[in-house]
KEZA-890064 format. One record per atom (N, C-alpha, C, O): z, x, y. Coordinates in steps of 0.2 Angstrom, whole numbers, plus 5000, padded with zeros to 4 digits. Layout:
# KEZA-890064
ZXY;...
***
This chain:
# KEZA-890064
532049965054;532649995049;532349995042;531849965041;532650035038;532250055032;532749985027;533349965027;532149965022;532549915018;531949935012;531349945011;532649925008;532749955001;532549884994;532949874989;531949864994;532149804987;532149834979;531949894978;532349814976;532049834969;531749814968;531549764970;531449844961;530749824958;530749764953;531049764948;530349734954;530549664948;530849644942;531049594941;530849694939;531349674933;531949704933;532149724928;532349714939;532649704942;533149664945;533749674948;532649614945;532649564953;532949504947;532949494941;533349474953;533449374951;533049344958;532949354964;532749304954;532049264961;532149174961;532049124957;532249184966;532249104967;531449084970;531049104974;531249024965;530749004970;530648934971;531048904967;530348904975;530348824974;529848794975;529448834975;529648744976;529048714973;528648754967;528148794967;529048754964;528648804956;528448744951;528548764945;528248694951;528048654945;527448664946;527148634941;527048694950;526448694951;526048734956;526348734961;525348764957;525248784962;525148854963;524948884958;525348884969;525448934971;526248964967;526349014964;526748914969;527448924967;527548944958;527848984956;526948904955;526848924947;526748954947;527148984945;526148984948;525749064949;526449114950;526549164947;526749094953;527149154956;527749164952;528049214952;528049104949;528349114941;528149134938;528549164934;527449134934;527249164929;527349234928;527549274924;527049244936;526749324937;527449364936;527549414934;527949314939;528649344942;529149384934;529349434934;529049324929;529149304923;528649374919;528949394914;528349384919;527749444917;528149494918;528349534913;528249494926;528549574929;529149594925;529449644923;529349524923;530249524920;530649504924;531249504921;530649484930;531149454935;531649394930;531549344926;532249404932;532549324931;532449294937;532349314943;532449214934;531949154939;532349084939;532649044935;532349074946;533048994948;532448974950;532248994956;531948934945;531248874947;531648814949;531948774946;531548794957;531748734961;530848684962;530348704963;530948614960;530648564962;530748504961;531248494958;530548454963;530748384961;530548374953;530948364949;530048384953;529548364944;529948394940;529648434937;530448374938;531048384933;531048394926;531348434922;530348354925;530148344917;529848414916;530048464912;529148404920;528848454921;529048524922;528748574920;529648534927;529748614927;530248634921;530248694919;530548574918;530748584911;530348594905;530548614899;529648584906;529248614899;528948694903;528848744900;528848694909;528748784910;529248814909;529248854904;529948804912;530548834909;530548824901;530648884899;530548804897;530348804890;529848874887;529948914882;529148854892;528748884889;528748974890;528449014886;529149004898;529349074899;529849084896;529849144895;530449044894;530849044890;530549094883;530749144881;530149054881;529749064873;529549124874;529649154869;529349164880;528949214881;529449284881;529249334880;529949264883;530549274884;530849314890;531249364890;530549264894;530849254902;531549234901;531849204896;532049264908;532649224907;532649184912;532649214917;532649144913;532449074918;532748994917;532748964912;533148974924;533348924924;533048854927;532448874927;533048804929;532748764934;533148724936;533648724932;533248694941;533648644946;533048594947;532548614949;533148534947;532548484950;532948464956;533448434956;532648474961;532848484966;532348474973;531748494972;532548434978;532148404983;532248444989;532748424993;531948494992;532148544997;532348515004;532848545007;531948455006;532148425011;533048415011;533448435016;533348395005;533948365004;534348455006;534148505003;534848455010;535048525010;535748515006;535948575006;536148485002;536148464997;535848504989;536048554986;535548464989;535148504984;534748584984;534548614979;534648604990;534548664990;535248714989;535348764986;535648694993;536348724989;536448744983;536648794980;536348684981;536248694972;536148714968;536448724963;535248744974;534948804968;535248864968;535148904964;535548864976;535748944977;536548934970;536748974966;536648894971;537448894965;537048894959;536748954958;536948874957;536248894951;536248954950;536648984947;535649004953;535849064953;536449114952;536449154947;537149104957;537449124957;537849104949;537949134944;537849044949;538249044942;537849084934;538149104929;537149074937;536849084932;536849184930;537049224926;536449204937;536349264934;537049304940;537249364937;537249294944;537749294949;537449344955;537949374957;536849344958;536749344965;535949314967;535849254965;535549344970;535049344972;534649384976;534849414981;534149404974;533849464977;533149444982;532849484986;532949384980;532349364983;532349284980;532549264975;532149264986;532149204991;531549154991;531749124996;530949124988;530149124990;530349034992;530648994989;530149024998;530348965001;529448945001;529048955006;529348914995;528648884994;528548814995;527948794998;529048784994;528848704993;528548674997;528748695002;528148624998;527648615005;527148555001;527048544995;527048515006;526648435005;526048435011;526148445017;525448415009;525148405015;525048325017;525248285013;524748305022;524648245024;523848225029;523848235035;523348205024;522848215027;522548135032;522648075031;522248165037;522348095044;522248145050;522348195052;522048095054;522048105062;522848085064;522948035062;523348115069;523748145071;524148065073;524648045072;523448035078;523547975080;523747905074;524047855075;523547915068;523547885062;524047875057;524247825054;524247955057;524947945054;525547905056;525747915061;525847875051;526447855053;526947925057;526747985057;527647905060;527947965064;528647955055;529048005053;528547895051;529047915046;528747995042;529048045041;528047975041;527748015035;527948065039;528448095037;527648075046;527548155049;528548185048;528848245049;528748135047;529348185049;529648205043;529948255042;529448135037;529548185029;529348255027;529648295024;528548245030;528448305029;528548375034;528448425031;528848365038;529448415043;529948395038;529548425033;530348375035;531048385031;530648425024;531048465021;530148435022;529848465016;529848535020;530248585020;529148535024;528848605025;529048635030;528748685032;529648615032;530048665040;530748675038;531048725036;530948605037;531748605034;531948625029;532448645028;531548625025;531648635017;531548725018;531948755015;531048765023;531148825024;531448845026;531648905026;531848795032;532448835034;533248835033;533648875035;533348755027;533748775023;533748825017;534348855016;533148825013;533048885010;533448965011;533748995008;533048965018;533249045022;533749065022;533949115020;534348995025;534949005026;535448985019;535948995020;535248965014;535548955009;535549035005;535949055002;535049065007;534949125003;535349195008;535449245006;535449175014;535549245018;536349255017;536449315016;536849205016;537349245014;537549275006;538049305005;537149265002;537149304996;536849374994;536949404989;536449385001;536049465004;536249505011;535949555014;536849465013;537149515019;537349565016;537249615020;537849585009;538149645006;537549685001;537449745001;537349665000;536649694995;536049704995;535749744992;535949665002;535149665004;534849594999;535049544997;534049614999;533649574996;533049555001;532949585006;532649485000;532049475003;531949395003;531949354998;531949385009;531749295008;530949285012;530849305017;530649265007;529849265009;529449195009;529149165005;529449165015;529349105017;528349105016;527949145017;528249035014;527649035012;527248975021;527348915023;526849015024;526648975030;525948975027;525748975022;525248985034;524848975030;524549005035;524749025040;523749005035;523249045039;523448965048;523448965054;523548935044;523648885052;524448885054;524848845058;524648935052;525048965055;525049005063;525449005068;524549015062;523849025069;523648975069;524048935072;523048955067;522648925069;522448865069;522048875073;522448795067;522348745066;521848705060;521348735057;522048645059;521448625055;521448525056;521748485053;521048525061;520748425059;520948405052;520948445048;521248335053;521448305049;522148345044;522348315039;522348375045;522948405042;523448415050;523948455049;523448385055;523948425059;524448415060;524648435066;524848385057;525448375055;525848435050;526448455050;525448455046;525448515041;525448575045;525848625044;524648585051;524548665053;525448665058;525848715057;525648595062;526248595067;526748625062;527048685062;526848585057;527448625053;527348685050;527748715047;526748715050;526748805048;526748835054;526748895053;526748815061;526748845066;527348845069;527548885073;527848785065;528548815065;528848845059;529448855059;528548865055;528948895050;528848975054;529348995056;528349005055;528149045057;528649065065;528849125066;528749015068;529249015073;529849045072;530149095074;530049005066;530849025063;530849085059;531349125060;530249085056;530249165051;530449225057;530949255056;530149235062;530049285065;530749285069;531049335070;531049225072;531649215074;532249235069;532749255070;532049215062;532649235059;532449325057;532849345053;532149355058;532049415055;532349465062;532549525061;532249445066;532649465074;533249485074;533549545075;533349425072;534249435073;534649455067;535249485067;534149445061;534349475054;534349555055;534749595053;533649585058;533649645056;533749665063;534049715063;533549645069;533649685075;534449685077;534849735077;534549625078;535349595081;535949615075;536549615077;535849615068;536549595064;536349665060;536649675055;535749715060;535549775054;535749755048;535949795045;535649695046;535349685040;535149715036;534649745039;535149735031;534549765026;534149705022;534049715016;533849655027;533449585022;532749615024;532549645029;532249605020;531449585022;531449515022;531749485018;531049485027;531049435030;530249435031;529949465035;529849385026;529049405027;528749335026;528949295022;528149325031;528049275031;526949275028;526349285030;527249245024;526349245017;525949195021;526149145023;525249215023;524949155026;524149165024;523749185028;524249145018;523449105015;522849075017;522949025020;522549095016;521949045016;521948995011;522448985008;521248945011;521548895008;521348905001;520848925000;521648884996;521848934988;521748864984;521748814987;521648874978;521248824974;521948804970;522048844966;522348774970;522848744969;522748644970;522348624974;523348594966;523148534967;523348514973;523548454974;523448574979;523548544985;523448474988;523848434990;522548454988;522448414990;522548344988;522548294992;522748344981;522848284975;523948264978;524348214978;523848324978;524748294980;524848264988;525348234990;524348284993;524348255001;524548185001;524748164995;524648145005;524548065007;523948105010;523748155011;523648025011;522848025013;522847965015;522847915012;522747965021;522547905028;521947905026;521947845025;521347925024;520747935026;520447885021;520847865016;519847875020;519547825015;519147865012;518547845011;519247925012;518647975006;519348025002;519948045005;519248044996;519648084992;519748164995;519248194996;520248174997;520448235000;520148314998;520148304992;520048364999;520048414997;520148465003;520348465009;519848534999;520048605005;519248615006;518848585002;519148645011;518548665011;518448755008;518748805007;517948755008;517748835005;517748865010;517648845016;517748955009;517948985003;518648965001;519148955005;518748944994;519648944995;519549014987;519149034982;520149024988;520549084984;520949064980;521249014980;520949114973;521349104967;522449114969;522849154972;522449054966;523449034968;523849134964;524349164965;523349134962;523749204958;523649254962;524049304961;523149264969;523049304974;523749314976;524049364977;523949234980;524649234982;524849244980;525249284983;525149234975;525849244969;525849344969;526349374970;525349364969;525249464970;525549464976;526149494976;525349444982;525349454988;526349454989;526749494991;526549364986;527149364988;527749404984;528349414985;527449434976;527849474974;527749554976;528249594977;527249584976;527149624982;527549634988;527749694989;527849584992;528249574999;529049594995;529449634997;529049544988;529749554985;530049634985;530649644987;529549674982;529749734982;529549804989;529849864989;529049774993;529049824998;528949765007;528549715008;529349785010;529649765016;528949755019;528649805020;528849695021;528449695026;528349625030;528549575027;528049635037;528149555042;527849505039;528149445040;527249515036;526849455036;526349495031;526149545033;526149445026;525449465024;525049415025;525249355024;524249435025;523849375025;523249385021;522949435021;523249325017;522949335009;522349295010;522349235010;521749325010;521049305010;520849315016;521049305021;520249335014;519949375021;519549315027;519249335033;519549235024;519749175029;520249175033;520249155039;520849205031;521449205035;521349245039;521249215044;521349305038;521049365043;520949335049;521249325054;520049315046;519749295053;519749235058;519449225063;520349195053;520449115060;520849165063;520749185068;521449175060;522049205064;521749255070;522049255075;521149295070;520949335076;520749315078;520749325084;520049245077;519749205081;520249155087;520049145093;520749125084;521149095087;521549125092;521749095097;521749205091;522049245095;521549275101;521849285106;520749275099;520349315104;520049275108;520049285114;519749225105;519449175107;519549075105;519349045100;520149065111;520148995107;519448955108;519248925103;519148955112;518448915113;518148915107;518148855104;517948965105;517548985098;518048955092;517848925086;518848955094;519148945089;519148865086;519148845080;519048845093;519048755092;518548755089;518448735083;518148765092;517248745089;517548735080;517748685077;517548805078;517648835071;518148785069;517948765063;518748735072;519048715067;518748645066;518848615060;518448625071;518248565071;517548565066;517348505068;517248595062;516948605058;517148585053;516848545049;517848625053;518148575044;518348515044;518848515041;518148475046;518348375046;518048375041;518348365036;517248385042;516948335036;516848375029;516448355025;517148445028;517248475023;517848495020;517948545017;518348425022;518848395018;519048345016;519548325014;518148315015;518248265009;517648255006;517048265007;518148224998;517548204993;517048154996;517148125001;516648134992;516048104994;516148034989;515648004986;516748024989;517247954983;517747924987;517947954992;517947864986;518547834988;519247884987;519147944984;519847854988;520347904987;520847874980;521147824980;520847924975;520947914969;521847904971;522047864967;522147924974;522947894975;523347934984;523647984986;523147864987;523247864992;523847914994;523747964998;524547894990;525147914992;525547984992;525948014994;524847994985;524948054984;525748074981;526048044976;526048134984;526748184980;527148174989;527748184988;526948154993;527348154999;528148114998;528448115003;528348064992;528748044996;528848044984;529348004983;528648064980;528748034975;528448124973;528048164977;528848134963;528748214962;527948194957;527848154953;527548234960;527148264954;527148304947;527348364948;526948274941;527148294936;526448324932;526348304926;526048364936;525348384933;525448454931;525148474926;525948494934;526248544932;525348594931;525148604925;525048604936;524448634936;524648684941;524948674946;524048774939;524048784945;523448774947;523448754953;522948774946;522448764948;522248694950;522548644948;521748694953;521648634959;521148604956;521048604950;520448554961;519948534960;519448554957;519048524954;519448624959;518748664956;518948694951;518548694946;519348714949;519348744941;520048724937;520548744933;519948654938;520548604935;520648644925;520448694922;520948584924;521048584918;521348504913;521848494909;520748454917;521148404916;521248364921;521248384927;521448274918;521648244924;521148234930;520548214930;521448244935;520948204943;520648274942;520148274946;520748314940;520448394942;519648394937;519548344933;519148464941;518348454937;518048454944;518148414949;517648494943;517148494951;516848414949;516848384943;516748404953;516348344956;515348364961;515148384966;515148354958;514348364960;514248334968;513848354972;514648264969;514448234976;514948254978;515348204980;515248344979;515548324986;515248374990;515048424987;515248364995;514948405001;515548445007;515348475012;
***
């Protein structure tokens, strides 16, 4: 079916996990374009000095400090908007925690907080947003990830929860645009792994300090890719040409696929003890960074020469 968005300055855009990350990156860029912006996270202080600071830029932009798990407060953001600018035209269902650990190690509390973060939080997201775009249209654009396909040791508690969000995206985009003709895009972004303080915010079982392995890609790639999705309808995009190749590897060859994932164990950690075990999983981080490990600005961030 043909579906119609507008063009960003335009648009009112909800996004969540925006204190930092990929979710910053894509307020800034969104805020650039001229979009108005309902920024959702826990880190209250901190999404109050970015909302300040596009403010100054002269974005029009609100924030909600807001816990996605809680559906509750996702409601929120959607009243937020509506009170604020009065609809919503795009949807970016970001927010996400990872948890690094063998599978057998993790507690089943943590594993399941983060399902209430990275599955529930997207699928209340979806549905908080879909009855404000059944008369109008718009675009709800779910953030999964290259292990969305395919897998990664020590994170699989994260890849399980992006291989349901990816379940639900495509189930909700069915019924939305097959069964009920909708005019929503329904698109699911699935990255490689992108230099954001991803690693710094995980819980970590493990006795060495977390990281992504390489190549990883710049947060502002995605942040292009997911306002790109905002303005022209499409199922999925996949951002870095990492992603590309697990996702067909996994689909042609799982043999080759396992080999390859099992590879990245010992190229997800530093070659240091773990500077904060507990990480952002159960408590808000307040570093308000987008960039990660390798091209920090500060703080736990700054290459490190011993890691491997």
């Amino acid at each position: 079916m043909d579906i119609e968005l507008k063009p960003l300055n335009e648009q009112v855009m909800v996004i969540t996990g925006a204190s930092s990350g990929i979710g910053l990156a894509t307020a800034e860029a969104a805020a650039e374009a001229g979009a108005k912006l309902v920024l959702a996270a826990r880190s209250g202080e901190t999404l109050g000095g970015i909302v300040d600071r596009l403010s100054a830029g002269g974005a029009d932009v609100v924030h909600v400090t807001a816990d996605v798990a809680d559906p509750d407060a996702v409601q929120q953001i959607a009243q937020a908007a509506i009170s604020r600018f009065g609809r919503i035209d795009t949807w970016v269902n970001n927010a996400g925690v990872s948890i690094y650990g063998r599978v057998d190690e993790v507690s089943l509390e943590d594993a399941r907080r983060l399902f209430d973060v990275d599955f529930w939080g997207v699928v209340q997201g979806s549905l908080a947003a879909l009855p404000y775009m059944r008369e109008r249209g718009g675009a709800i654009i779910n953030v999964g990830s290259e292990v969305s396909d395919a897998v990664v040791p020590l994170q699989g508690y994260y890849a399980a929860a992006k291989h349901a969000v990816k379940g639900f995206t495509d189930a909700l985009r069915v019924e939305v645009q097959e069964l009920d003709k909708q005019p929503i895009a329904i698109t699911l972004i699935q990255p490689t792994a992108v230099d954001t303080p991803f690693p710094e915010h995980g819980k970590n079982y493990m006795d060495k300090e977390p990281k992504l392995p390489t190549p990883m890609i710049e947060p502002e790639k995605v942040a292009a890719a997911i306002l790109e999705a905002a303005i022209d309808p499409t199922k999925e995009r996949k951002v870095g040409a990492m992603a590309k190749l697990n996702a067909m590897v996994a689909k042609l060859s799982p043999t080759l696929a396992k080999k390859m994932e099992a590879m990245q164990a010992g190229r997800q950690q530093y070659d240091e003890p773990p500077r904060d075990a507990e990480g952002t999983l159960d408590k808000p981080g307040e570093a308000g960074q987008v960039s990660g490990q390798t091209r920090g600005t500060g703080g736990r961030n700054g290459a490190r020469p011993n890691a491997h």
